[in-house]
C-alpha positions as CSV (number, residue, x, y, z in Angstrom):
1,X,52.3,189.9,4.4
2,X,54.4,191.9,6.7
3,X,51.4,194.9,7.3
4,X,51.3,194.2,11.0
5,X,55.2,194.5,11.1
6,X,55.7,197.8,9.3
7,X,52.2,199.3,11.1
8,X,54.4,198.4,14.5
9,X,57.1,201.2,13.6
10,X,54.6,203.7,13.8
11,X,53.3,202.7,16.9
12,X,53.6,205.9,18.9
13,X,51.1,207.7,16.4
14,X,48.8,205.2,15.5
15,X,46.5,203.1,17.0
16,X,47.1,198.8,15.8
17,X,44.1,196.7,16.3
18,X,44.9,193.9,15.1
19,X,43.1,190.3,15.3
20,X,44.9,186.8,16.0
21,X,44.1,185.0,13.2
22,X,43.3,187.0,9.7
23,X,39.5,186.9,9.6
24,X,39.2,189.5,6.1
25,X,37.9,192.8,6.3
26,X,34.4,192.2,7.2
27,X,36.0,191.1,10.9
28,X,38.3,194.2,10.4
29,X,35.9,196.7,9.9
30,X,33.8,195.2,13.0
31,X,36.3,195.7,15.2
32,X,37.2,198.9,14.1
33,X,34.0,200.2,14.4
34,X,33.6,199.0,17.9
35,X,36.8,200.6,18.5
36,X,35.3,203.9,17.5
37,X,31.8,203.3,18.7
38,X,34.1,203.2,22.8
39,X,36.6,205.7,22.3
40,X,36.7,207.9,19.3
41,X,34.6,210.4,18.6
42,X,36.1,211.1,15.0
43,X,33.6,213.1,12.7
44,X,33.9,211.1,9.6
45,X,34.6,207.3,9.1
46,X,36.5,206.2,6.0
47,X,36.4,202.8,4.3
48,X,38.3,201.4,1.4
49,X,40.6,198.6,-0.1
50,X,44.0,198.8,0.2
51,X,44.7,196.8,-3.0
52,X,45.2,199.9,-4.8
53,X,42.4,199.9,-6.9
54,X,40.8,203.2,-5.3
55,X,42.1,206.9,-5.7
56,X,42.5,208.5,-2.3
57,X,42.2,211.7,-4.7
58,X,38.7,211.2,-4.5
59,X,38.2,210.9,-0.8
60,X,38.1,214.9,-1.1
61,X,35.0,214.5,-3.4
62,X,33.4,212.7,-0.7
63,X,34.1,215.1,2.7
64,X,33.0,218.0,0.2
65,X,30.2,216.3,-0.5
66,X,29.3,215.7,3.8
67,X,30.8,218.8,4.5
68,X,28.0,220.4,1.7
69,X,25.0,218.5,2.5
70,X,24.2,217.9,6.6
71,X,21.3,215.6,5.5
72,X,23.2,213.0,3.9
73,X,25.0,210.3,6.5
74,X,26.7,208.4,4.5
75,X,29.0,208.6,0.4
76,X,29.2,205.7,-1.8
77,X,31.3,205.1,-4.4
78,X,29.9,204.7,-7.7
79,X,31.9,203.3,-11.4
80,X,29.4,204.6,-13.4
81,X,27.2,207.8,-11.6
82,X,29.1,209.5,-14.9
83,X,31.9,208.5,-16.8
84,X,35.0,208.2,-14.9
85,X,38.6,206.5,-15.3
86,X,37.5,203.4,-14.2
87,X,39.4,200.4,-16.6
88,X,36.1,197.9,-16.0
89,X,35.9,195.1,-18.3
90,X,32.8,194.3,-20.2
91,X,32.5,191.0,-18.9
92,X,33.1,192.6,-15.0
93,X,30.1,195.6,-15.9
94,X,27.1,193.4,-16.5
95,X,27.9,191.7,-13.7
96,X,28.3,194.7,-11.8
97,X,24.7,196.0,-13.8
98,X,23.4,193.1,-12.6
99,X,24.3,193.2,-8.8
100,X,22.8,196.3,-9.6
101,X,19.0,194.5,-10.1
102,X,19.4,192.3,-7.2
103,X,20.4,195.1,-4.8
104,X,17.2,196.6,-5.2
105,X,15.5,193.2,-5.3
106,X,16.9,192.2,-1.8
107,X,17.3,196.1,-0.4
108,X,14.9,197.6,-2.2
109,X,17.8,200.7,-2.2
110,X,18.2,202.1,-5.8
111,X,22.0,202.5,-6.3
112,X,23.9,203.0,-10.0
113,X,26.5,200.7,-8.1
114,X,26.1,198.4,-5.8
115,X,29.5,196.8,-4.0
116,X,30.4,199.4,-2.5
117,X,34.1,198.8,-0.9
118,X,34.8,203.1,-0.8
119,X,32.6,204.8,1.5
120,X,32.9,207.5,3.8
121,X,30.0,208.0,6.6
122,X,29.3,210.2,9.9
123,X,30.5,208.8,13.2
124,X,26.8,208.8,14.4
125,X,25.5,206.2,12.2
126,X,27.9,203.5,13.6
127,X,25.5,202.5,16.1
128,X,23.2,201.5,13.5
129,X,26.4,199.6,12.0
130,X,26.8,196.5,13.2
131,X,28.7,194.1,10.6
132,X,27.4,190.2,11.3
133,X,27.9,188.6,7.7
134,X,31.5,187.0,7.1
135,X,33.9,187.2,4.3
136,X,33.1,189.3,0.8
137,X,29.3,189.7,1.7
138,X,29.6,192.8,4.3
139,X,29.8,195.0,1.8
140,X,26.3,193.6,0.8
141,X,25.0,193.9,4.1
142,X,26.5,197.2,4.7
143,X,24.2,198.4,2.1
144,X,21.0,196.2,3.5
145,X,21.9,198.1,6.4
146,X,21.8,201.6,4.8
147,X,18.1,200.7,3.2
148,X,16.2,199.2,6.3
149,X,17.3,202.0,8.5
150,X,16.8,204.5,5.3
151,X,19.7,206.5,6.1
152,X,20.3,209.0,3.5
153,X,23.1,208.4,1.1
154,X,24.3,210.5,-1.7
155,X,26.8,208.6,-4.7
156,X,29.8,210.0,-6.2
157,X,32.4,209.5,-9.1
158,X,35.3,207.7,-8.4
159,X,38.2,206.6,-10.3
160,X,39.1,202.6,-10.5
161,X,41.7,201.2,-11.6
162,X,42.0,197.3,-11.7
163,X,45.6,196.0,-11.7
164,X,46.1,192.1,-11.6
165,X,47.2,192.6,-8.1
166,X,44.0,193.8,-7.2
167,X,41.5,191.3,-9.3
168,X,43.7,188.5,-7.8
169,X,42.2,189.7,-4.4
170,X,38.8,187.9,-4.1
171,X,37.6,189.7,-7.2
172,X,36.6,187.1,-9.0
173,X,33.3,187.6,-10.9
174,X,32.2,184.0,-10.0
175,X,32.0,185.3,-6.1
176,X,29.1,187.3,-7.2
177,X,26.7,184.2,-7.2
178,X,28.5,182.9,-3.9
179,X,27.5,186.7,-2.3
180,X,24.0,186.8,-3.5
181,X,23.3,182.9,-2.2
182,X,24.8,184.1,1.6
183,X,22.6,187.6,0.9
184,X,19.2,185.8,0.2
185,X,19.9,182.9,3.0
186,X,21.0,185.9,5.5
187,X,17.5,187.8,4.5
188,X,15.1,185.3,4.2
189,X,16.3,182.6,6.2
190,X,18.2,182.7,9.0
């Protein structure tokens, strides 16, 4: 796509890190964090897709939420904390319901959903941080990573909405078993 072109014209207010070769978000994120962990000292750090499926109308809900409670580090995202305007699909839910089961299986972190793409979290935590797992399964380990080092996480509402644009972006359900085989060799294995 032509991101890194249109990013270029605003060059003189924002900051492009950009890698070589496209290596997905997981190597994104990385790099931006390390970015952050040298030279920013930003309060809050915001992640989220930018496939159009999240509502930045809720990233208000989430600094509230910091802002309110000094002994939570880090929001999640959740589809279905309460009902919200979220167009899941039946077949998509139990899956997700699912992922739920196995999070707390390989975690042991009780979450009412657990692929957590939208997050917002204090700058201090990003030393403990460190993304190593490649492709989709970050957002796994960025949630193994939350549970071992028992930072304190509140979820919120937030409003989905899937277009075909979006599901045609890696969000396939069949990538669920691919994530949870990398999850349980990256745990128990390596």
């Amino acid at each position: 796509d032509k991101t890194l072109e249109i990013l270029n014209s605003y060059n003189d207010s924002i900051i492009i890190l950009n890698h070589y070769k496209n290596r997905w978000q997981w190597a994104a994120l990385e790099t931006w964090f390390e970015y952050i962990r040298r030279y920013s000292n930003n309060k809050y750090i915001i992640t989220f897709d930018a496939d159009g499926q999240h509502d930045l109308n809720d990233l208000s809900n989430f600094i509230t939420t910091l802002d309110n409670n000094n002994e939570i580090d880090i929001v999640l995202w959740s589809r279905f904390i309460t009902k919200t305007n979220t167009n899941v699909s039946l077949s998509r839910k139990i899956i997700l319901k699912l992922w739920i089961l196995f999070t707390f299986f390989i975690s042991n972190i009780k979450l009412t959903d657990a692929h957590n793409w939208y997050r917002v979290f204090r700058r201090e935590i990003l030393s403990k941080m460190k993304i190593t797992i490649d492709w989709m399964w970050h957002a796994s380990e960025i949630v193994d990573v939350i549970a071992n080092n028992k930072i304190k996480f509140k979820e919120v509402p937030v409003n989905i909405k899937y277009t075909e644009y979006s599901l045609s972006k890696w969000q396939k359900s069949s990538n669920a078993i691919n994530i949870a085989i990398k999850m349980i060799w990256t745990k128990f294995f390596k």
